[in-house]
VOPAGU-2260 file (C-alpha; in pm, 1 decimal, decimal comma):
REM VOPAGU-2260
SITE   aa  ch    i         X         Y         Z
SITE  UNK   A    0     322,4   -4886,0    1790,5
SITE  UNK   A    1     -47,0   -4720,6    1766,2
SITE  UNK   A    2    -172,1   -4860,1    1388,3
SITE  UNK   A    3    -392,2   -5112,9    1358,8
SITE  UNK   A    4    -477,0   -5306,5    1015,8
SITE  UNK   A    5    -811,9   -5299,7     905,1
SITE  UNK   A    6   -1048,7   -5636,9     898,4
SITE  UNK   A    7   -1367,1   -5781,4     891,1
SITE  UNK   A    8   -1451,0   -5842,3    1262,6
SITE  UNK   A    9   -1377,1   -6165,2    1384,9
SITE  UNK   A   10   -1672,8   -6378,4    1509,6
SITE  UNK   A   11   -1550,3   -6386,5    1892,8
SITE  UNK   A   12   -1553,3   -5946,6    1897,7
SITE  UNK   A   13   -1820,2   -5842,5    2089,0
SITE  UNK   A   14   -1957,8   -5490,1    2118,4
SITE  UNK   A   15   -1817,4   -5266,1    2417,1
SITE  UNK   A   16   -2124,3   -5244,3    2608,8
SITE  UNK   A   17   -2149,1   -5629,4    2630,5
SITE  UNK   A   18   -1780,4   -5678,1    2640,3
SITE  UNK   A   19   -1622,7   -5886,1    2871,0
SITE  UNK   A   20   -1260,4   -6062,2    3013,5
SITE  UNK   A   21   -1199,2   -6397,3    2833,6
SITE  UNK   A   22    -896,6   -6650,9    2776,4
SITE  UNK   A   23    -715,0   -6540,1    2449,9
SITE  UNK   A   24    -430,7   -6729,6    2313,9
SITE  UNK   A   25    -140,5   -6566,1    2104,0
SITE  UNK   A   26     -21,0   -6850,5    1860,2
SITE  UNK   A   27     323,1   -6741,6    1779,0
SITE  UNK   A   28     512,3   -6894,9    1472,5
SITE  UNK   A   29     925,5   -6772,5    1351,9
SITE  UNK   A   30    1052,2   -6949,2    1091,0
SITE  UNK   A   31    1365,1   -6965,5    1284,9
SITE  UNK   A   32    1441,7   -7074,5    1701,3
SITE  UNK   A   33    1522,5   -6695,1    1732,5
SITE  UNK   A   34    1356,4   -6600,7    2048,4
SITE  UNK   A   35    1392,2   -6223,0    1913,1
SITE  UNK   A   36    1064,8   -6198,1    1773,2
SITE  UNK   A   37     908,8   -6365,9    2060,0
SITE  UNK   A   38    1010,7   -6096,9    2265,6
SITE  UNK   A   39     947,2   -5865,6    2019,6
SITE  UNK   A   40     561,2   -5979,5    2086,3
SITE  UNK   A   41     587,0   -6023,2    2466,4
SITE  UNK   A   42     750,5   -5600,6    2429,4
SITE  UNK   A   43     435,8   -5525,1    2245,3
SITE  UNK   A   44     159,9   -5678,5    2511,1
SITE  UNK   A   45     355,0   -5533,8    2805,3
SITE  UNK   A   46     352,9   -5168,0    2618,7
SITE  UNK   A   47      -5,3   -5227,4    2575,4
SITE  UNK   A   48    -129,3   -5349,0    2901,8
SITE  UNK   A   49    -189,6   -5709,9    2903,2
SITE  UNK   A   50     -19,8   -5917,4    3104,1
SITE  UNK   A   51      89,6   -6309,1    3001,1
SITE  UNK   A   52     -78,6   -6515,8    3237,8
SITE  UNK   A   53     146,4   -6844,2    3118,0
SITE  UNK   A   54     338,5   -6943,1    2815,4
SITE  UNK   A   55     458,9   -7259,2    2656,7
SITE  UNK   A   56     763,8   -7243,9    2436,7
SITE  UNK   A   57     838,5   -7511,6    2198,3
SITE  UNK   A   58    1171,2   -7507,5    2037,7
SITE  UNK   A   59    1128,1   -7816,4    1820,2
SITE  UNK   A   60     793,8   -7648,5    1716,8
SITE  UNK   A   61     973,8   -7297,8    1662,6
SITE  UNK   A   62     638,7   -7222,1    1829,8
SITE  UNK   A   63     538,1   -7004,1    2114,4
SITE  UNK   A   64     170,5   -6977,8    2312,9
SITE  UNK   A   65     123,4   -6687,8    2567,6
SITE  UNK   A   66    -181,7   -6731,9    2749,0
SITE  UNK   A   67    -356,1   -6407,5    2829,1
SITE  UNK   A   68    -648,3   -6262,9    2954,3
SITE  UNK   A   69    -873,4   -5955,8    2798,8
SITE  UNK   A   70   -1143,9   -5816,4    2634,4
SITE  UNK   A   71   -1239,7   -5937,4    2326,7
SITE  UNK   A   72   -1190,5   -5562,8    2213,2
SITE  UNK   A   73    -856,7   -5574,0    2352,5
SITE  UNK   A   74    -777,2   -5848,5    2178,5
SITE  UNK   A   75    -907,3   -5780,6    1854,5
SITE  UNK   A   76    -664,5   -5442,3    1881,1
SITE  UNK   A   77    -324,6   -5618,0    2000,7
SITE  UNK   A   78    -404,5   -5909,8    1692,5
SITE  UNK   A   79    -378,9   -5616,4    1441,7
SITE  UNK   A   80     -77,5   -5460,5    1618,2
SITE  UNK   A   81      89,6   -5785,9    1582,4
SITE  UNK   A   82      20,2   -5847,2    1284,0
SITE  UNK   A   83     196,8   -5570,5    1198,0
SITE  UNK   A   84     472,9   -5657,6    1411,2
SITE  UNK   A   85     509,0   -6025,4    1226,4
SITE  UNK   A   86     483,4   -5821,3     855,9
SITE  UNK   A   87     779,3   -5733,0     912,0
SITE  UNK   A   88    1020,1   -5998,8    1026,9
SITE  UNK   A   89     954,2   -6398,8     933,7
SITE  UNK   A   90     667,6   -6505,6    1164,7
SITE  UNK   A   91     295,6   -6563,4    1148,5
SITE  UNK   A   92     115,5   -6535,7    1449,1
SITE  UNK   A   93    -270,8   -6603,8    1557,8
SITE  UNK   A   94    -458,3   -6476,6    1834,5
SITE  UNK   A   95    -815,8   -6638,6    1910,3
SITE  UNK   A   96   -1019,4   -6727,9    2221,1
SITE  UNK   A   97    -922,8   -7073,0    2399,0
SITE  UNK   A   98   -1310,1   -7210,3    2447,5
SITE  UNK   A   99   -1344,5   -7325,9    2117,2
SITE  UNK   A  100    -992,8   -7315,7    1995,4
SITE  UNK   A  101   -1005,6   -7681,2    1798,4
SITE  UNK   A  102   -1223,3   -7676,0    1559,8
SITE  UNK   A  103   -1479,4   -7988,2    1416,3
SITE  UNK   A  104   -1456,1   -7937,6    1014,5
SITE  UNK   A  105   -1166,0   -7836,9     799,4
SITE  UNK   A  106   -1225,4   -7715,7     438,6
SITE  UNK   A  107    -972,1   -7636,1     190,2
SITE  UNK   A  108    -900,1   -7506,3    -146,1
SITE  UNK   A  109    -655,9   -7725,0    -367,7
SITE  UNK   A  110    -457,1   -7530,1    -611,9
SITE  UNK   A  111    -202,0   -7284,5    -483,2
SITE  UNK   A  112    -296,2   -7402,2    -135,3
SITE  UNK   A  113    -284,1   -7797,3     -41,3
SITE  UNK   A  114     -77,9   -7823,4    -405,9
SITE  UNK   A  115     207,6   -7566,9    -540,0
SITE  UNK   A  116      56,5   -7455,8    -849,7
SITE  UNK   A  117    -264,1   -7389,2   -1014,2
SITE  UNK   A  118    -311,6   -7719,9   -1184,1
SITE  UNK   A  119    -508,3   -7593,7   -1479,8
SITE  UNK   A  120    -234,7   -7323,5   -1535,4
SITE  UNK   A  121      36,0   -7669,3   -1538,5
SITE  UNK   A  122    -209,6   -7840,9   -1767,3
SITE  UNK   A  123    -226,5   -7531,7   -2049,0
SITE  UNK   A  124     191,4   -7494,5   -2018,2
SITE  UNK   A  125     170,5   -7836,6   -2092,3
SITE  UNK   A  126      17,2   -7784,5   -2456,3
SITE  UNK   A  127     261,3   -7436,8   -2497,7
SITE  UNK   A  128      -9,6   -7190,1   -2390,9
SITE  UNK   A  129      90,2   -7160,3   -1991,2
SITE  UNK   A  130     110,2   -6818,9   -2017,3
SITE  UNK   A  131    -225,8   -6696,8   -2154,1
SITE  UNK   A  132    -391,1   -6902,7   -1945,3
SITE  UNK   A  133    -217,3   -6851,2   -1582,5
SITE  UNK   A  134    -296,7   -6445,7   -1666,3
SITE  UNK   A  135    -624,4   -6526,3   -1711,7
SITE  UNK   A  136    -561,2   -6767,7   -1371,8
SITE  UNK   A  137    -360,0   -6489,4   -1152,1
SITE  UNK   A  138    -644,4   -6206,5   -1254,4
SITE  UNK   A  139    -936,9   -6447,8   -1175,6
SITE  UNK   A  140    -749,3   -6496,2    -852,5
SITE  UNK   A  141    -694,9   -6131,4    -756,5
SITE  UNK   A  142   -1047,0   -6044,4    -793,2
SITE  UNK   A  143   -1021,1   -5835,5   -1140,5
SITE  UNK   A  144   -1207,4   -6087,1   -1382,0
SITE  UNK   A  145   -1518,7   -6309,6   -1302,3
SITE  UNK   A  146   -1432,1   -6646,6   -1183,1
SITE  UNK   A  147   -1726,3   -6864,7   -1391,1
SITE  UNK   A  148   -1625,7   -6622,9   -1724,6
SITE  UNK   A  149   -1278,6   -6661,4   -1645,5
SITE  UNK   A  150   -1311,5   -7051,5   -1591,2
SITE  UNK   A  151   -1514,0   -7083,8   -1914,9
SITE  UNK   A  152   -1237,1   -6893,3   -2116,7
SITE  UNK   A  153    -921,0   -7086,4   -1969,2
SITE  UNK   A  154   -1152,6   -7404,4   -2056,3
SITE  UNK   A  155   -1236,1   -7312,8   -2395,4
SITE  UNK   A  156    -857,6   -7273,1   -2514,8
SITE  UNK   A  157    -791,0   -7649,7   -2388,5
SITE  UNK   A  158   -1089,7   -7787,4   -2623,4
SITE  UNK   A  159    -921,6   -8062,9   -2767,3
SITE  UNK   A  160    -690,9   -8187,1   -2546,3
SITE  UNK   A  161    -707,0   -8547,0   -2402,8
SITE  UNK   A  162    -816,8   -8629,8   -2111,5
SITE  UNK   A  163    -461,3   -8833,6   -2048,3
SITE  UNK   A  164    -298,0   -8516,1   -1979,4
SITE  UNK   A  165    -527,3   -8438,4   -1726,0
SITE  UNK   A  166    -378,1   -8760,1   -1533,4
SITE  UNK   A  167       0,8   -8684,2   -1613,2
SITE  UNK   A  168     -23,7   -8347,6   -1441,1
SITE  UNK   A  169    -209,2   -8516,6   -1147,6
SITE  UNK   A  170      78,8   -8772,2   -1064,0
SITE  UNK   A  171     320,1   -8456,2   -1060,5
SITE  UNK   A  172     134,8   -8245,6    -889,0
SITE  UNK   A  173     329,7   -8109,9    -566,3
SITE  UNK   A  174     166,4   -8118,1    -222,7
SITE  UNK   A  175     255,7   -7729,7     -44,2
SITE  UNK   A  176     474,4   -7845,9     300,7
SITE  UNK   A  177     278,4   -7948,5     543,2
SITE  UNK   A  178     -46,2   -8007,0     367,6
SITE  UNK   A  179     -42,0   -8397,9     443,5
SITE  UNK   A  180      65,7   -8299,3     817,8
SITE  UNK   A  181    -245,6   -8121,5     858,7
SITE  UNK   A  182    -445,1   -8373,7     756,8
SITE  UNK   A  183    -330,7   -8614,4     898,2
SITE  UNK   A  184    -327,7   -8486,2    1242,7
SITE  UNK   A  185    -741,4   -8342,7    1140,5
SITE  UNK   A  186    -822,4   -8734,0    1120,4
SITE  UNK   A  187    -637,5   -8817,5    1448,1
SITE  UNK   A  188    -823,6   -8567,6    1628,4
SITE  UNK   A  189   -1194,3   -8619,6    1491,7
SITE  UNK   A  190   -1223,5   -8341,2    1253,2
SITE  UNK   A  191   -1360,6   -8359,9     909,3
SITE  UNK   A  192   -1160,5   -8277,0     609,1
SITE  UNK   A  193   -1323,2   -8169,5     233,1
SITE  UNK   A  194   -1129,6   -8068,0     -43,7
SITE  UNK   A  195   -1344,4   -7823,8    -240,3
SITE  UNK   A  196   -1203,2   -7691,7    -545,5
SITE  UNK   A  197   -1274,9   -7490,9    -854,5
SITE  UNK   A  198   -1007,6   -7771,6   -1057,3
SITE  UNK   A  199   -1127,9   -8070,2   -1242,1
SITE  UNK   A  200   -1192,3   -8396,5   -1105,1
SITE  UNK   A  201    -930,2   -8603,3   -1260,3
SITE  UNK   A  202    -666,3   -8392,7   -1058,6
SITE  UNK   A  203    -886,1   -8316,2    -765,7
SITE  UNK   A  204    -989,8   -8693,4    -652,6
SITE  UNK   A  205    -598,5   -8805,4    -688,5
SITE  UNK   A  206    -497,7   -8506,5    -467,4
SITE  UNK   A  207    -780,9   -8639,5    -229,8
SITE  UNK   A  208    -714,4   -8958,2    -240,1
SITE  UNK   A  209    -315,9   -8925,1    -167,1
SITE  UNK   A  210    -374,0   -8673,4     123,1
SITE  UNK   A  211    -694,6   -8894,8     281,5
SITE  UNK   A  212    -985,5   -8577,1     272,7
SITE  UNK   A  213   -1292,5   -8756,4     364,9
SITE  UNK   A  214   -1476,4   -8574,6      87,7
SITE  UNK   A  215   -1388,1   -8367,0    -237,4
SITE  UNK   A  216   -1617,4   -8090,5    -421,9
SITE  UNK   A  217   -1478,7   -8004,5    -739,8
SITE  UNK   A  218   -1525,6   -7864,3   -1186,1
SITE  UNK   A  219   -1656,6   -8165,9   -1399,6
SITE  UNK   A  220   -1448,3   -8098,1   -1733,9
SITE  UNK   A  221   -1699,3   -8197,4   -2104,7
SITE  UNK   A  222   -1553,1   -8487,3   -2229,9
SITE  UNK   A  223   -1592,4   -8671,6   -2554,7
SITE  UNK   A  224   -1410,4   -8926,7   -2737,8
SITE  UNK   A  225   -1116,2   -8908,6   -2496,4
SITE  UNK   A  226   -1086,7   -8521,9   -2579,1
SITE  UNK   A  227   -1194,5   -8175,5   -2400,7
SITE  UNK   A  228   -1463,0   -8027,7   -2554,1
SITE  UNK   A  229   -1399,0   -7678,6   -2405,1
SITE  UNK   A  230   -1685,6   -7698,8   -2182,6
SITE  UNK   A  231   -1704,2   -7721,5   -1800,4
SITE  UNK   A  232   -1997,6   -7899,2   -1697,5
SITE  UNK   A  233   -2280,6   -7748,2   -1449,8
SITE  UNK   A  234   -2292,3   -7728,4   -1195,6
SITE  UNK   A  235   -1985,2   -7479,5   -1168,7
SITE  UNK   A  236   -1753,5   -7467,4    -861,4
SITE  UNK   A  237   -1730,1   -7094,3    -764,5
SITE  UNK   A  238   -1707,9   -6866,0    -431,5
SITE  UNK   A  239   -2102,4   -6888,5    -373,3
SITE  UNK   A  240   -2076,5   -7302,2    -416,6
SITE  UNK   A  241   -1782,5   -7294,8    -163,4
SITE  UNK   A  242   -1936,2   -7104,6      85,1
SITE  UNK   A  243   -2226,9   -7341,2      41,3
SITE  UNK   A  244   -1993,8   -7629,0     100,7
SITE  UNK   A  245   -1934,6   -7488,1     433,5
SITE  UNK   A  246   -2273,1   -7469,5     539,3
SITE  UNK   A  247   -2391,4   -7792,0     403,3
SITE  UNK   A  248   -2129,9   -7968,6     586,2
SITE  UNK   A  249   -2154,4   -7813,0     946,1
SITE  UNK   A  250   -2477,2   -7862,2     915,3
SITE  UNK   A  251   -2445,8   -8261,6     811,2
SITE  UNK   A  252   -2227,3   -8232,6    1122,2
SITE  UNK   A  253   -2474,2   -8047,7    1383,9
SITE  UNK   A  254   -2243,2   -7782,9    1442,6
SITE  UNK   A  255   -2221,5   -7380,1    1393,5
SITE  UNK   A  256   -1954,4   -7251,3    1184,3
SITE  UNK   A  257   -1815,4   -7083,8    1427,1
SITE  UNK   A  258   -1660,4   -7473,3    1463,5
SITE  UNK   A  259   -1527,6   -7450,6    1145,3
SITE  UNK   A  260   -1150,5   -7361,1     968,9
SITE  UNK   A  261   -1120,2   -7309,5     625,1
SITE  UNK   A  262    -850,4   -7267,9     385,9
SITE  UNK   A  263    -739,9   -7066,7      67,3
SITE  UNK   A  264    -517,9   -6822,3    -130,6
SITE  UNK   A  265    -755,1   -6641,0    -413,7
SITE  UNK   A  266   -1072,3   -6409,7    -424,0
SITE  UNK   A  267   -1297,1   -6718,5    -486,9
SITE  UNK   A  268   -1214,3   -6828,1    -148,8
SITE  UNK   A  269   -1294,8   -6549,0     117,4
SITE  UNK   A  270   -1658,3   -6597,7     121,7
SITE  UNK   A  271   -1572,5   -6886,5     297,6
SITE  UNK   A  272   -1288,5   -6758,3     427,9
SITE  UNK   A  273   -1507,7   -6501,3     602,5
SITE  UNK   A  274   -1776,1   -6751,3     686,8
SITE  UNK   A  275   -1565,5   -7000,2     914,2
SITE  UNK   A  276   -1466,3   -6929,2    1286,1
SITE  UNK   A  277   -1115,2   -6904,1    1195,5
SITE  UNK   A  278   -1090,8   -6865,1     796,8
SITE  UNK   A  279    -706,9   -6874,9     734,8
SITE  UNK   A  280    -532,9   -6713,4     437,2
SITE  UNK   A  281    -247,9   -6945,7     311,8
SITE  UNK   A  282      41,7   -6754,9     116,0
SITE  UNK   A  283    -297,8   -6528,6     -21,8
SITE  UNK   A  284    -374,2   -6310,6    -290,3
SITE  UNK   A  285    -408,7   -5935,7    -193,1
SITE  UNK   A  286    -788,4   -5988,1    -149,6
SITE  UNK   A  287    -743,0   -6247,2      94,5
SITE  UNK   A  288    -500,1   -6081,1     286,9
SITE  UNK   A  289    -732,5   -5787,6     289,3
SITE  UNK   A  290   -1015,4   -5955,0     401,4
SITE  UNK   A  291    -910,8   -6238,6     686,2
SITE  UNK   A  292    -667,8   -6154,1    1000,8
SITE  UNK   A  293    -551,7   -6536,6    1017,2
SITE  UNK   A  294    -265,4   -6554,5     720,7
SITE  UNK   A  295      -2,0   -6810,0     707,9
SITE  UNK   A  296     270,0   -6631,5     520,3
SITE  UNK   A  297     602,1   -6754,3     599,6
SITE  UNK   A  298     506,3   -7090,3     783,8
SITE  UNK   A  299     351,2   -7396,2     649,8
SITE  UNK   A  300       4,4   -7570,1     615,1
SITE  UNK   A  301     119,6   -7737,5     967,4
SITE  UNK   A  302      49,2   -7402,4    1178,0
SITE  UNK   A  303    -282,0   -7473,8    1139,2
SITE  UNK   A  304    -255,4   -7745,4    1366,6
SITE  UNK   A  305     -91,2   -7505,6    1607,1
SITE  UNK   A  306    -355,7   -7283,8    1587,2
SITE  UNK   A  307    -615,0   -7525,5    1670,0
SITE  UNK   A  308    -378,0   -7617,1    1985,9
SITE  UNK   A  309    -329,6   -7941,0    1873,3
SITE  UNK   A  310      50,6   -8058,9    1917,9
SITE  UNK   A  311      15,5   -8444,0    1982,3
């Protein structure tokens, strides 16, 4: 297998002529306790050179780490071989350098990645127009329309509406499998958690406040008398304020953002995406997957954890 997949270069790559041998780790995750694709991967380093200085299965965890040691050029090639290799069987897999490997900040998008749906998309089907606006929704996402003109034109077709409905859909709201893991085990270990979100606050703060995010950015929706007035109010949650989230909170926290992990599925997202040391694509729109290595297609939220080498 020769191809290679075509991304921006991750943080840790350095140029040939200052590269060097470091400590990689190959985060390896099948949706099922078939060893096949593990071997599959451990075929694929051997036919390329690089030997597996230790590994640590974990069955329960369907989970395997190999432990190897290479160039950061090296690495950077066998990552895009295997993530060809994983496209086409059920695995995600991660490779990134062990100094460094936990991270200090976590940042995530809400709809379509800590919750099922896009929430403004259940709102509108709510009122019989769910299918004009998720288009609108699923374009904005891809890239092909203008997030703050796309946002003001979903917005404008709810003017109206009461702001009741805006707490119905919150209380069903789904949280994505293993969303509340993830955070959970972010707290335990010391890292900070924002929600940051281009939804409206009456959905956004309940979705905080269930999962425990220390923080929540998120669209203000114009309210009067109880009722939408079709306006979203400034300032507007978009891809620039996200990626300004970011850098606002690692530096509240003293740290580079090379310490960071981020989260997200649409275009609005990869600015940040692209920003953090390890800016993870969850189930992603083809933008996304385009433009960030680290994708979680077939596992859950919870990998990220396993990424990040935490297992306790």
């Amino acid at each position: 297998m020769n191809e290679t997949m075509s991304f921006p270069n991750p943080y840790w790559l350095l140029k040939q002529t200052e590269d060097t041998e470091t400590a990689f780790v190959v985060v390896l995750i099948p949706t099922s306790t078939d060893e096949a694709v593990v071997k599959l991967a451990q075929q694929l380093l051997d036919e390329n050179n690089i030997e597996i200085d230790s590994s640590n299965l974990m069955p329960d965890k369907q989970v395997a780490e190999m432990f190897i040691s290479a160039t950061t050029q090296a690495a950077w090639e066998i990552f895009q071989k295997l993530l060809i290799l994983v496209s086409n069987v059920d695995a995600d897999v991660f490779v990134l350098p062990v100094a460094g490997r936990k991270k200090r900040l976590l940042i995530c998008d809400m709809d379509s990645t800590i919750v099922k749906t896009e929430t403004l998309d259940d709102i509108a089907e709510h009122i019989g127009i769910g299918t004009q606006v998720s288009d609108i929704t699923a374009r904005a996402m891809r890239g092909e329309l203008d997030f703050r003109k796309a946002l003001d034109e979903r917005i404008s077709l709810l003017e109206g509406v009461s702001e009741k409905l805006f707490e119905e859909v919150a209380q069903g709201v789904q949280i994505n499998l293993g969303a509340e893991e993830l955070i959970n085990f972010a707290h335990k270990h010391g890292l900070r958690t924002v929600l940051v979100s281009g939804g409206f606050e009456p959905i956004v703060k309940v979705v905080a406040a269930k999962l425990g995010f220390d923080h929540y950015v998120c669209n203000k929706a114009e309210i009067t008398n109880g009722k939408l007035t079709g306006k979203v109010l400034e300032p507007i949650v978009d891809a620039d304020t996200k990626l300004n989230v970011l850098k606002e909170e690692a530096k509240q926290l003293k740290i580079t953002l090379e310490q960071a992990c981020t989260v997200g599925d649409g275009a609005n997202d990869l600015p940040m995406l692209q920003a953090a040391g390890i800016g993870v694509g969850y189930k992603g729109k083809p933008l996304v997957c385009a433009g960030t290595p680290y994708q979680i297609n077939t596992s859950s939220l919870a990998s990220i954890i396993l990424m990040m080498g935490i297992t306790v």
